[in-house]
C-alpha positions as CSV (number, residue, x, y, z in Angstrom):
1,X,44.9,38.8,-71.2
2,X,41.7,38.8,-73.5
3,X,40.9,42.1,-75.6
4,X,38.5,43.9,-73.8
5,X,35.6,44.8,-77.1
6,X,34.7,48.6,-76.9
7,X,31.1,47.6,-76.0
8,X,32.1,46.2,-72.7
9,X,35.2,48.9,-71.9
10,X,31.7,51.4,-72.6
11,X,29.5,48.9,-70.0
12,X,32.2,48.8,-67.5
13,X,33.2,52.3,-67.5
14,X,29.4,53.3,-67.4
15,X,29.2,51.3,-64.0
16,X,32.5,52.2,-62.6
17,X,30.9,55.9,-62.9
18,X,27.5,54.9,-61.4
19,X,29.4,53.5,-58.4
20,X,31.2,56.2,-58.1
21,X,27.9,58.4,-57.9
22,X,26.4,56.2,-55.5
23,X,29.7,56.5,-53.4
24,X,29.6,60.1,-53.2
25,X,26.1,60.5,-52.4
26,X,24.4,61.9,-49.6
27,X,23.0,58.7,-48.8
28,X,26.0,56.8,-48.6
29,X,26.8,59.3,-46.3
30,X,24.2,58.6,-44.1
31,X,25.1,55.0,-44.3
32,X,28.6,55.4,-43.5
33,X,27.9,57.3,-40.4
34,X,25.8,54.5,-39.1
35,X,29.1,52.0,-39.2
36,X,31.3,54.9,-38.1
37,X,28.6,55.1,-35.3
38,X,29.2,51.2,-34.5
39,X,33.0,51.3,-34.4
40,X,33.0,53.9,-32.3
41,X,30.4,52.3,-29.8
42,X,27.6,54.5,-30.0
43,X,24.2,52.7,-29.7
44,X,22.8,55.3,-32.8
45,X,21.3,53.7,-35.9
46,X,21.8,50.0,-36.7
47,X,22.5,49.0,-40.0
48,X,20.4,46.2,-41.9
49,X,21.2,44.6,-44.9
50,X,19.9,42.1,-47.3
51,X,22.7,39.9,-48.8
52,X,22.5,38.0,-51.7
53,X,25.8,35.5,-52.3
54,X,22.9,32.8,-52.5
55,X,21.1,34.2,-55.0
56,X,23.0,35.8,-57.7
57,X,21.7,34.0,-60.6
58,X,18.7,36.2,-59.4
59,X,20.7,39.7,-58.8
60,X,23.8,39.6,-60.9
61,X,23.9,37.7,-63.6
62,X,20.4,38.6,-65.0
63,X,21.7,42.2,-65.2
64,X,24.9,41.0,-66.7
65,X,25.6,42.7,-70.6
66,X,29.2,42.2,-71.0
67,X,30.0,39.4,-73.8
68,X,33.8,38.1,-73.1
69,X,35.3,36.1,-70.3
70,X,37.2,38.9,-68.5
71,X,34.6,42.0,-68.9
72,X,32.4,39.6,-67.5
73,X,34.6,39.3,-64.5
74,X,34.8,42.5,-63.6
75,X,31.1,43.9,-64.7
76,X,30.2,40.7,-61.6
77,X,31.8,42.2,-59.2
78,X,30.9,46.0,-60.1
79,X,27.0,44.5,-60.0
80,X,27.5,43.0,-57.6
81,X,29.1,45.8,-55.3
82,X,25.7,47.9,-56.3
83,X,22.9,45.5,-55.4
84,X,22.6,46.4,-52.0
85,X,21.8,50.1,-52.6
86,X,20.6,50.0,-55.9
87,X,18.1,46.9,-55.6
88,X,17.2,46.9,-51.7
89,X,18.2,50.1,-50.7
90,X,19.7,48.8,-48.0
91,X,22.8,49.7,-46.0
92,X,25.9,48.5,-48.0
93,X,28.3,51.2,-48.0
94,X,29.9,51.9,-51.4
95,X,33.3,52.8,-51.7
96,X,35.0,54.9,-53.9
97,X,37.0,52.8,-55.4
98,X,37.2,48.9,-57.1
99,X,38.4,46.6,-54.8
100,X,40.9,43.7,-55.2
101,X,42.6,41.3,-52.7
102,X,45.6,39.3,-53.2
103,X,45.0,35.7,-54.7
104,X,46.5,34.3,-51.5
105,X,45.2,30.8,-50.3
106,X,45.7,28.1,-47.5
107,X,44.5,24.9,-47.0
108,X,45.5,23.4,-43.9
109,X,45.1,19.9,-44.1
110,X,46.6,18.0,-47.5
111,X,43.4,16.7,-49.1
112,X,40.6,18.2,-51.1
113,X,36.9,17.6,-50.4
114,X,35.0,15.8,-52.4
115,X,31.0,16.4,-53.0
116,X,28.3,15.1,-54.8
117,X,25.9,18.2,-55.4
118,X,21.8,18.5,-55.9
119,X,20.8,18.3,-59.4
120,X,19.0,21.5,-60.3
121,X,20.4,24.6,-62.0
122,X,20.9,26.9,-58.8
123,X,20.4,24.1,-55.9
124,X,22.8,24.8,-53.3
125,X,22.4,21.7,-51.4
126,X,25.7,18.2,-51.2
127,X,26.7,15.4,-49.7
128,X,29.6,14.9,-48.5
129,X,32.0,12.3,-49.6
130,X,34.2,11.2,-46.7
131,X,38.0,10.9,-48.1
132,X,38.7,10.3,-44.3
133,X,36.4,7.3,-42.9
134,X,38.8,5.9,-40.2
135,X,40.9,9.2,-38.4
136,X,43.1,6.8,-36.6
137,X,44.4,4.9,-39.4
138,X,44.1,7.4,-42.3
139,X,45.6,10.6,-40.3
140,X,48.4,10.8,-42.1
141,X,46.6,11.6,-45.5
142,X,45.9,15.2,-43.5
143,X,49.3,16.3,-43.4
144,X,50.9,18.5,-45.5
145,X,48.7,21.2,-45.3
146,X,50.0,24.5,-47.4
147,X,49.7,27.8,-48.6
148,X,50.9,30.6,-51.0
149,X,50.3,33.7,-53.3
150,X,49.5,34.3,-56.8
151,X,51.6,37.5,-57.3
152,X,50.9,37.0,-61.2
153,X,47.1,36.7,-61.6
154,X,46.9,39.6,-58.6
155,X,49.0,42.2,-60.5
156,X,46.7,41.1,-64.3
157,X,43.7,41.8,-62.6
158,X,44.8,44.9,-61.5
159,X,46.7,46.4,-64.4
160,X,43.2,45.1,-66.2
161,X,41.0,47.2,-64.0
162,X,43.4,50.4,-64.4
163,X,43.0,50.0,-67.7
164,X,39.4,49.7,-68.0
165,X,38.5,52.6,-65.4
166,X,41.4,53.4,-63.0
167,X,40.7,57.0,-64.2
168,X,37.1,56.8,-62.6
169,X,37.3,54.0,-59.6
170,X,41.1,53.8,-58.6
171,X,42.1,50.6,-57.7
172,X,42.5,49.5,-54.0
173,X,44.0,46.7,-52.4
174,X,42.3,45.0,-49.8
175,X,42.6,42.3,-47.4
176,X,39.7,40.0,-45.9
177,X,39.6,39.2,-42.2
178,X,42.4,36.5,-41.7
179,X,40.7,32.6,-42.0
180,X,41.1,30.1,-39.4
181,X,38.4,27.6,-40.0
182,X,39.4,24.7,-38.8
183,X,36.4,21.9,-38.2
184,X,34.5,23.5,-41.2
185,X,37.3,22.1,-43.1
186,X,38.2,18.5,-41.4
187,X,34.1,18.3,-41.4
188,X,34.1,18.8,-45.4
189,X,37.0,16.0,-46.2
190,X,35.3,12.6,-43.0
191,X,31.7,14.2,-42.5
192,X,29.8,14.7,-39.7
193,X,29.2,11.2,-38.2
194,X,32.8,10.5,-38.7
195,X,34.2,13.4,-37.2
196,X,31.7,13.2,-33.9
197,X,32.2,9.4,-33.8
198,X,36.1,10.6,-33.2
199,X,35.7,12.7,-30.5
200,X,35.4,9.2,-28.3
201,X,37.0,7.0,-30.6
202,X,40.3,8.6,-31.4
203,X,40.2,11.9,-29.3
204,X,44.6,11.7,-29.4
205,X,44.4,11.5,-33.3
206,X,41.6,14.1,-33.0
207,X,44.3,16.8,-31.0
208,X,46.8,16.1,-33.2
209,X,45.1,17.2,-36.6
210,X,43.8,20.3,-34.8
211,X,47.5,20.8,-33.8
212,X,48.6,20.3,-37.6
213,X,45.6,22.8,-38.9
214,X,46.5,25.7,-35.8
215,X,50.6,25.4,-36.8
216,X,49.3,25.4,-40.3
217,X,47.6,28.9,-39.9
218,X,50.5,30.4,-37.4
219,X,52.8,29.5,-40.6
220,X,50.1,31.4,-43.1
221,X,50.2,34.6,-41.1
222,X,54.1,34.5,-40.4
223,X,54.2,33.7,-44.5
224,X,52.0,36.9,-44.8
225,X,54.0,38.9,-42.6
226,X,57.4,37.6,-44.1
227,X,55.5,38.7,-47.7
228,X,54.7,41.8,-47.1
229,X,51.0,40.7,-48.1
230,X,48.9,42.4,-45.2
231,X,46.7,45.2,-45.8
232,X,44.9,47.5,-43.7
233,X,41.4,45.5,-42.2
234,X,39.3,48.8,-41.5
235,X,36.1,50.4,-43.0
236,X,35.0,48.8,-46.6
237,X,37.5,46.0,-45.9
238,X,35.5,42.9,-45.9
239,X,35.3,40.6,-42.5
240,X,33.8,37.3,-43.0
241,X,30.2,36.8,-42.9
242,X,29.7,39.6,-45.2
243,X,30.5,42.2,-42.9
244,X,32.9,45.4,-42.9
245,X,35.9,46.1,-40.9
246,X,34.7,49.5,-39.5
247,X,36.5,49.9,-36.5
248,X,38.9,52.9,-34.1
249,X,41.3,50.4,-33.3
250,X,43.2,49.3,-36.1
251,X,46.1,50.8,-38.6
252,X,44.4,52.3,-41.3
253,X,47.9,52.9,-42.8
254,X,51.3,49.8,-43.1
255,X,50.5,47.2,-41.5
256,X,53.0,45.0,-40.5
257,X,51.4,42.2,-38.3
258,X,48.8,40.0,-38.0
259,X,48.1,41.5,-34.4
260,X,46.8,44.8,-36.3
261,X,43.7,42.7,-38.2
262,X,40.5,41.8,-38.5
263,X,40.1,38.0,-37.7
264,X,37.5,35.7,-38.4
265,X,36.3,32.2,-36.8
266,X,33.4,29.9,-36.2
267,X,33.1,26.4,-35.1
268,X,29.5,26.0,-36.3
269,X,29.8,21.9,-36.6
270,X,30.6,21.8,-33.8
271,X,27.0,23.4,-32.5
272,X,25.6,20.2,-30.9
273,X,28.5,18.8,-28.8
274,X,28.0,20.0,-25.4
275,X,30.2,23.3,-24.0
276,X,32.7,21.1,-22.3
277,X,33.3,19.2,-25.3
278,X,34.2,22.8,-27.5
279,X,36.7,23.3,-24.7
280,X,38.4,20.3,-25.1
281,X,38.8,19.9,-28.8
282,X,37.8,23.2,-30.3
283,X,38.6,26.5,-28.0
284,X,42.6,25.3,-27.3
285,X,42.9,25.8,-31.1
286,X,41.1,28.4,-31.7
287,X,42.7,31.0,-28.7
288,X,45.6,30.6,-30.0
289,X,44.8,31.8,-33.5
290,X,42.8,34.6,-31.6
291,X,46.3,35.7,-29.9
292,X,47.4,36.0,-33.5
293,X,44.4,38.7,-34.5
294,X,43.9,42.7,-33.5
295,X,40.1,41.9,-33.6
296,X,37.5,39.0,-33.5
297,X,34.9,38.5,-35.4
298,X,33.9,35.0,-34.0
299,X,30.6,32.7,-35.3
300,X,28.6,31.4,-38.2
301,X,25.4,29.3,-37.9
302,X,26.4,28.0,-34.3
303,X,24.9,28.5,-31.0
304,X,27.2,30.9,-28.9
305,X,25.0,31.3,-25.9
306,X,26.2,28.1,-24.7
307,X,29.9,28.3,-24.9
308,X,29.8,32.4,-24.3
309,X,30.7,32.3,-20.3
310,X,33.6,30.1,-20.2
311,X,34.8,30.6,-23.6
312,X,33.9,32.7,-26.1
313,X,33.8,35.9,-23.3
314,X,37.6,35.4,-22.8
315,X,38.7,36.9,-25.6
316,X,39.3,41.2,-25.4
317,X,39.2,41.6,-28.9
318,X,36.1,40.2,-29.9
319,X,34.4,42.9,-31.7
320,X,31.6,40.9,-33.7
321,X,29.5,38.0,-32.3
322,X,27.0,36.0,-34.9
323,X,23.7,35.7,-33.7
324,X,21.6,33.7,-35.7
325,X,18.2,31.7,-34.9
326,X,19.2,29.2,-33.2
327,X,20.2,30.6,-30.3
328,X,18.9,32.3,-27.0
329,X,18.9,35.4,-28.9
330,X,17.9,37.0,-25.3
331,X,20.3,35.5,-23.4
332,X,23.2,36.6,-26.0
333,X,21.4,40.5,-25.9
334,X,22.1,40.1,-22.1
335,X,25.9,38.8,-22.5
336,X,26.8,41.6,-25.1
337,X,24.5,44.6,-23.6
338,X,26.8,47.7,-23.0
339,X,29.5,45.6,-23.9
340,X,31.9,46.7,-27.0
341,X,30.9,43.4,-29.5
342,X,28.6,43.7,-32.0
343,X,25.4,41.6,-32.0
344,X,25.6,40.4,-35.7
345,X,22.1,39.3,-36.2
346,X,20.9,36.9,-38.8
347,X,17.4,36.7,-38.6
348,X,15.4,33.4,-40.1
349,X,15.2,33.7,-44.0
350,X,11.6,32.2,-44.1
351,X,9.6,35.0,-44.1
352,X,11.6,36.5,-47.4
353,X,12.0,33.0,-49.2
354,X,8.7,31.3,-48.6
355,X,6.5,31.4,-51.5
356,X,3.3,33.7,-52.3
357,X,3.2,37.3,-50.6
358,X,5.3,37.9,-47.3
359,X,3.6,37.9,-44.2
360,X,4.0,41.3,-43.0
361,X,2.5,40.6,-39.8
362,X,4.5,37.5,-38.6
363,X,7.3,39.2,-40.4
364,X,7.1,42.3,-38.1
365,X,6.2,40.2,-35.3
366,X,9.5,37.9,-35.4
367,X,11.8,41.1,-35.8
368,X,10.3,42.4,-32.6
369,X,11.5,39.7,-30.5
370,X,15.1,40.2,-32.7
371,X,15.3,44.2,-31.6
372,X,14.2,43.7,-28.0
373,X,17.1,41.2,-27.8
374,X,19.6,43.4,-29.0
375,X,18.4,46.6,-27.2
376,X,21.1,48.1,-25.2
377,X,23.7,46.4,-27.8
378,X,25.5,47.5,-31.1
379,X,23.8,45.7,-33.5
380,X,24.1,45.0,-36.8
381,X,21.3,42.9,-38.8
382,X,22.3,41.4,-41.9
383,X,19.9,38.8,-43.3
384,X,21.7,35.6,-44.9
385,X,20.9,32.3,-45.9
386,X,18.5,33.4,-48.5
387,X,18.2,31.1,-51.8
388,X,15.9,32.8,-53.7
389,X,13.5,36.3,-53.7
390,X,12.0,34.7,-56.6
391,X,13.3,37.7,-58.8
392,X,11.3,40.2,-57.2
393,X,13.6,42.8,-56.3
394,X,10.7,44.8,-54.7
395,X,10.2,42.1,-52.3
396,X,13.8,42.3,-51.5
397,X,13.2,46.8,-50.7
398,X,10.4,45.5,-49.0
399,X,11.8,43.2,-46.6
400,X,14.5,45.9,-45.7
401,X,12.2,48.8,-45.4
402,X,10.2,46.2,-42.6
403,X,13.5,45.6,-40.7
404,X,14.1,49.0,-40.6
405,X,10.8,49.9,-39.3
406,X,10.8,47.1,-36.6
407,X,14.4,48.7,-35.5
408,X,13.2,52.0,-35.2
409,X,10.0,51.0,-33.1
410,X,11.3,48.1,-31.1
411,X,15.0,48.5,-30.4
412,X,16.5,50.7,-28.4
413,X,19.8,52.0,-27.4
């Protein structure tokens, strides 16, 4: 562990004490009831939020004044915890204390990915490098999928943080939503040509690593279980997708099994094989990871209107459904009105990330038709996919203070 100068411990505890404000405010107060409102079911005040994991070279590290390697750690993730109220004044809710997770891991198929990335300071954008190009004679290179826990680096970081400021932000443990991803990852290590191109070619082979990936994840939550490594999925507790884990139906208190968390999954390369197809080769998989979770958050970038009647809608405990463009947003607004899933809308990022002023108009216009779709459900707007605000962190407050606007004039309970 790296000495900590008195510069940075003076930096860090400064912020540790501004979150802490900006917890115990009457604004975050406001903000809290509005996810309280959501996991109770009651169609009050949706929340919107601008999020920023694609553009923190703009929002973090600008801001950054810590000088060594570990302050620097920890003032990233204090920054970062404070953009969302502090810059867009939008509805992140701020919790009283700093967060930490176990560094617990799985991977499960036996390769790493390999990408060639776009050349460019921040670009975001790879290729993929297939390390699988023929599934029926290379499928043995996907066993051996595995998992585990860093008990050592977990318990630094946090005797780190106590020491820093556990007198202002006591530390918390926390837990993500449990993974599943499954064609995300077999996508990453043959590509997408490969992996449709298997579907007809080797559809046995195909079954069998989806198979080896489920068993892989049913061993990660029994591991976790065995561990003593689950925590509590409710309120600030992160879900995938940048959500939280407000909810009335979970432990807030020991939890002992997977069946009392938040879970997350998506199948979003999978968005251009027909419904019938996800059923076969996807779905099978997927339920039985979804028999393994207390709640659902389910979707990515994918269309779900097309596979909502005869599969996504079977599940009871899916509590959050990702809507973004390129669905029916009014079809899903007619599958999820009155129900008890959230309609997790990601808007188009356009209208915030194309250059010169915004246009307010078409801006206004486009989250009309979002809020008329979502009338009648709980919704929750979180805009993602965003690669730059070009620094402008007005433009940011501005695009938030739109949504708002639009919600309160066009969507209704």
């Amino acid at each position: 562990m790296q000495t900590i100068s008195a510069q940075d411990r003076k930096r860090l505890r400064d912020l540790a004490k501004k979150q802490l404000a900006y917890a115990n405010s009457p604004v975050n107060d406001e903000i809290l009831q509005k996810w309280n409102a959501l996991a109770n079911g009651r169609r009050e005040s949706p929340t919107v939020r601008l999020l920023f994991s694609n553009f923190t070279h703009e929002v973090v590290t600008p801001r950054m004044q810590c000088t060594g390697e570990e302050a620097r750690s920890v003032e990233f993730q204090l920054l970062s915890t404070l953009v969302g109220r502090e810059l867009f004044e939008d509805d992140t809710p701020i919790s009283p204390t700093f967060d930490i997770r176990w560094a617990t891991w799985v991977n499960p198929f036996g390769l790493e990915p390999h990408r060639t990335r776009a050349s460019g300071e921040h670009a975001m954008g790879f290729h993929i490098d297939p390390v699988i190009e023929d599934l029926g004679n290379e499928i043995d290179k996907l066993r051996g999928g595995s998992f585990g826990v860093n008990r050592q680096r977990t318990q630094a970081y946090r005797e780190l943080a106590e020491d820093l400021f556990g007198d202002i932000l006591p530390v918390r443990m926390i837990m993500d939503s449990l993974p599943g991803s499954m064609t995300n990852s077999l996508v990453a290590l043959m590509g997408m040509e490969t992996y449709y191109c298997s579907m007809y070619d080797y559809p046995d082979e195909l079954h069998e690593v989806m198979e080896m990936a489920t068993r892989v994840y049913e061993d990660y939550y029994d591991f976790l279980e065995r561990e003593g490594l689950l925590l509590p999925t409710c309120g600030t507790s992160p879900v995938a997708q940048e959500s939280f884990a407000f909810n009335n139906e979970l432990p807030d208190g020991t939890v002992t099994s997977t069946r009392q968390c938040w879970g997350f999954l998506e199948s979003q390369e999978t968005t251009a094989v027909s419904a019938d197809t996800f059923g076969e080769f996807v779905f099978p998989y997927q339920d039985r990871l979804v028999k393994r979770f207390g709640l659902l958050s389910y979707g990515c970038c994918e269309r779900v209107d097309a596979i909502w009647p005869d599969y996504l809608s079977k599940w009871d405990n899916l509590r959050k459904l990702s809507v973004s463009p390129f669905n029916n947003e009014q079809q899903v607004g007619e599958y999820l009105r009155g129900s008890k899933v959230v309609y997790y809308s990601k808007p188009r990022a356009e209208f915030v990330t194309n250059p010169g002023p915004m246009d307010e108009d078409a801006l206004r216009k486009y989250f009309k038709g979002v809020c008329e779709a979502a009338s009648g459900c709980l919704f929750e707007m979180a805009q993602r996919e965003v690669g730059t605000i070009f620094g402008d962190y007005e433009r940011g407050k501005r695009y938030v203070q739109i949504a708002k606007e639009c919600i309160a004039e066009y969507w209704r309970p």
